[in-house]
C-alpha positions in Angstrom: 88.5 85.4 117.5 86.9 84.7 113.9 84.9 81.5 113.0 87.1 78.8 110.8 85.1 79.0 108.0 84.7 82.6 108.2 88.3 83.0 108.7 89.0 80.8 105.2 86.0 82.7 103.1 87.6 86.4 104.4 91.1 85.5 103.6 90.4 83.9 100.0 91.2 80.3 100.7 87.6 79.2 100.1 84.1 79.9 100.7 81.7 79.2 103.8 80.8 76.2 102.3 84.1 74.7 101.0 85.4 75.3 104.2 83.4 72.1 105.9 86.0 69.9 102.9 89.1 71.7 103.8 88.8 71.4 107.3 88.0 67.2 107.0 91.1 66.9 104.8 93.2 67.9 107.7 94.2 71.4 106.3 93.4 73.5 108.8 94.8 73.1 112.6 95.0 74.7 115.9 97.5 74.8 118.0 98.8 72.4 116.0 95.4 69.9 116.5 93.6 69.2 113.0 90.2 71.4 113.4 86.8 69.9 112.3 84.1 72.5 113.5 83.8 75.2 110.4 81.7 77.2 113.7 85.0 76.8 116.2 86.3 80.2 116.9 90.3 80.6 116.5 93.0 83.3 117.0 94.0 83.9 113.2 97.8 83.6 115.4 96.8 79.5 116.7 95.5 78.7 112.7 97.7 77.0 110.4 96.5 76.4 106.7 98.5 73.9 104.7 101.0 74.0 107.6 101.2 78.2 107.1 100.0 81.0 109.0 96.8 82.6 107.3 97.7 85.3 104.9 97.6 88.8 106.1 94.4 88.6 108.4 94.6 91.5 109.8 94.5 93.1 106.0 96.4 94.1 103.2 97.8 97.2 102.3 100.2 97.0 99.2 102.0 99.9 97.3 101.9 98.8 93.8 104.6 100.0 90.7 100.9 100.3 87.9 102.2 100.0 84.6 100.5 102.1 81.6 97.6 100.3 80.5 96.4 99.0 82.9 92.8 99.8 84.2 92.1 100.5 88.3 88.5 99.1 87.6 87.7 95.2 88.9 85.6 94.8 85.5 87.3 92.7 83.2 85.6 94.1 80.5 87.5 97.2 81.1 90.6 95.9 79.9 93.5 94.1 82.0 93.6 95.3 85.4 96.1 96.3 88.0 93.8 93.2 90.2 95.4 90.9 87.6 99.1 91.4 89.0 98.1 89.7 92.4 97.8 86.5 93.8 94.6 85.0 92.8 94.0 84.0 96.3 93.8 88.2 97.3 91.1 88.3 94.9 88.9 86.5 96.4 89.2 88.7 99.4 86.3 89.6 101.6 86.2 92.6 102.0 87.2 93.1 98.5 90.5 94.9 97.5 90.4 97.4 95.5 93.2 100.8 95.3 93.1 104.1 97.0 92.3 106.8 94.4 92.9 105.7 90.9 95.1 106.3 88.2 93.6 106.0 84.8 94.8 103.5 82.0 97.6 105.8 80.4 99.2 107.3 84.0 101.6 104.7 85.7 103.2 104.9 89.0 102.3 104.4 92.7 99.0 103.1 93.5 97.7 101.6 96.8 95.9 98.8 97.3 93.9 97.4 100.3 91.4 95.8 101.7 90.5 97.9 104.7 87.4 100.2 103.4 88.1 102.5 106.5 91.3 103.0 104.8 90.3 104.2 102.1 87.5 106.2 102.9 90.1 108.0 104.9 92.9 108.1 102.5 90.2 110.0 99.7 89.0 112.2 102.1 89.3 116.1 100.7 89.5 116.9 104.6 92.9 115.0 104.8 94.6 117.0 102.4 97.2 114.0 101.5 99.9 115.0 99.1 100.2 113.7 95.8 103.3 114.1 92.9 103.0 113.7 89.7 106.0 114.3 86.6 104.2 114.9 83.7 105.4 115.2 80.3 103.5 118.0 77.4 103.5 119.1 74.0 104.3 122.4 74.9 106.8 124.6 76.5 105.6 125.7 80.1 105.7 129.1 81.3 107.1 130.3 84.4 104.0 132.1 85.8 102.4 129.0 85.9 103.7 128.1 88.9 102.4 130.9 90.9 98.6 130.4 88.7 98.7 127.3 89.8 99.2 127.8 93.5 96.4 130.5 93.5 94.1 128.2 93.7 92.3 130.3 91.0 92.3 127.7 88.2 88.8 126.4 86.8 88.7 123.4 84.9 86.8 122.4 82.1 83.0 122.2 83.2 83.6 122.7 87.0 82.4 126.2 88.9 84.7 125.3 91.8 88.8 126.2 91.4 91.4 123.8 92.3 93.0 124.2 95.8 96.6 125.3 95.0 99.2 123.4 93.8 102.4 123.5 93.5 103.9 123.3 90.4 107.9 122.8 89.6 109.0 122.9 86.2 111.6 120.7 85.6 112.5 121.1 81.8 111.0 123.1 79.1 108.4 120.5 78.7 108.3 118.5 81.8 107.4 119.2 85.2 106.2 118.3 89.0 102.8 118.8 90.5 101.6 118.4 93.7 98.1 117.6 94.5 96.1 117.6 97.5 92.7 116.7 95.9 91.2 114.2 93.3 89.0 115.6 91.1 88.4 113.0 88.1 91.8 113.1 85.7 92.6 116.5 87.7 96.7 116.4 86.3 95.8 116.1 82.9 92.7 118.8 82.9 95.0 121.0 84.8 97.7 121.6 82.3 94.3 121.6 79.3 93.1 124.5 81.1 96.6 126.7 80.6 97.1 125.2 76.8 99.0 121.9 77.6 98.1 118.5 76.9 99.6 115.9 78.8 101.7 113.3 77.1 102.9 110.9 79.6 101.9 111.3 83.3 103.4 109.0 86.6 102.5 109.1 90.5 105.6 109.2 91.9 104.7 109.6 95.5 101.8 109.0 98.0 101.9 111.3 101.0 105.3 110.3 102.8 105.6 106.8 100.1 107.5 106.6 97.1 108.0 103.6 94.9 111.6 103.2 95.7 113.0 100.5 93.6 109.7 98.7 92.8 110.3 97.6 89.1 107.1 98.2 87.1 104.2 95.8 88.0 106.0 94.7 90.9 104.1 96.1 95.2 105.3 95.1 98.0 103.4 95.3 101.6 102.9 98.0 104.1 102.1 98.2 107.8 98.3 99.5 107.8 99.6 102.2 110.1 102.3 103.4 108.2 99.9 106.6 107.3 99.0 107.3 110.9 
C-alpha cells in the first residue's frame, strides 16, 4: 500500500505537493472512485492515472541499445546522455534511474538501466562474477598467445598492483576480437589490449550475463522482468 501522493512523486507523475491539484482535477481514481486524500493509502493495482495503470511501480529495469556518444553520467554538462533517450516522466523517478556499470562515451552496446538500487549494488558486485562480452576493434594485428596471457589472470594494467582475473579472449580476425569480462575496473577493455601494445578503436557490449541486445536498433531498450537475473 503506498500513499497517493507518494505513489505520483515515486513514479514521476508529480511531486508531493502537486499531487493535492492532480488528485482535485479528477485524475487519479480507485477502484474506479475519483480520490481526494493525497494521505489515502492505495494498491498501485486499484490506482488509475488519466484512466491508466501507474507506470512500472514495482520498478524499471530496461536493457538499452547506447549509441556512441553518449555519456552514462546524469550531468548534462557531460554531454548528451543515455537518460535523454527515455520518457521524461522516468526521469523524474524516485529512486533515481541510473545504468548498471557504465560504458564510456565512445563504447556502444548493451547497457542496463533501473531504478532498483539493490539491483545494482548486486549486479556490480566483484563477488557475483557476472559475464560481460565485448568485440573490439585495434590498430594492430593480435597474437595468438594472447589468449592464453589473458586468461592467466597475470595481466597488470597501467597504474594498478592488482592483475585482472582471467579472461577469455577469442580472436575473431586479425584485428578484431571477443573478450569476456567478469570485473569492472574503470575502462578495463580498452586498458587491457594497451597493456599488450593494442589500442582500441571501436569497442561494443554485446551481452550482459545471459542478455543480448537482440534486435534492439541503436538507441532503442525495451523492459525486463526485475527477476530475469535471478
Amino acid at each position: 500500500m503506498h500513499r497517493l501522493d507518494q505513489l505520483l512523486s515515486s513514479l514521476g507523475y508529480c511531486s508531493r505537493r502537486e499531487a493535492r491539484g492532480w488528485l482535485a482535477a479528477g485524475r487519479v481514481t480507485v477502484r474506479g472512485v475519483a480520490a481526494d486524500d493525497p494521505s489515502a493509502k492505495a494498491d498501485p493495482a486499484d490506482v488509475r492515472i488519466d484512466g491508466e495503470p501507474p507506470d512500472h511501480p514495482a520498478g524499471l529495469l530496461l536493457v538499452l541499445h547506447k549509441p556512441v556518444g553518449l555519456v552514462c553520467s546524469h550531468d548534462a554538462g557531460e554531454g548528451p546522455r543515455v537518460y535523454d533517450l527515455l520518457p521524461p516522466r522516468w526521469l523524474a523517478r524516485h529512486p533515481l534511474v541510473t545504468s548498471i556499470g557504465r560504458l564510456d562515451k565512445e563504447t556502444s552496446g548493451l547497457l542496463l538501466l533501473t531504478d532498483q538500487s539493490a539491483l545494482v549494488h548486486r549486479l556490480t558486485s566483484p563477488k557475483h562474477k557476472i559475464p560481460k562480452v565485448y568485440r573490439a576493434t585495434v590498430d594492430r594485428d593480435l597474437a595468438a598467445d594472447l589468449i592464453p596471457r589473458f586468461a592467466a589472470g597475470t595481466l597488470v594494467l597501467n597504474g594498478e598492483a592488482a592483475p585482472c582475473a582471467p579472461a577469455a579472449l577469442k580472436i575473431l580476425s586479425p584485428r578484431e576480437a571477443e573478450l569476456t569480462l567478469t570485473e569492472g575496473k574503470y575502462h578495463q577493455a580498452r586498458r587491457m589490449f594497451a597493456a599488450v601494445g593494442a589500442t582500441v578503436l571501436t569497442l561494443h557490449r554485446t551481452q550482459f550475463g545471459p542478455l543480448e541486445l537482440g534486435d534492439l536498433a541503436p538507441g532503442q531498450w525495451r523492459g525486463l522482468a526485475l527477476d530475469c537475473l535471478g
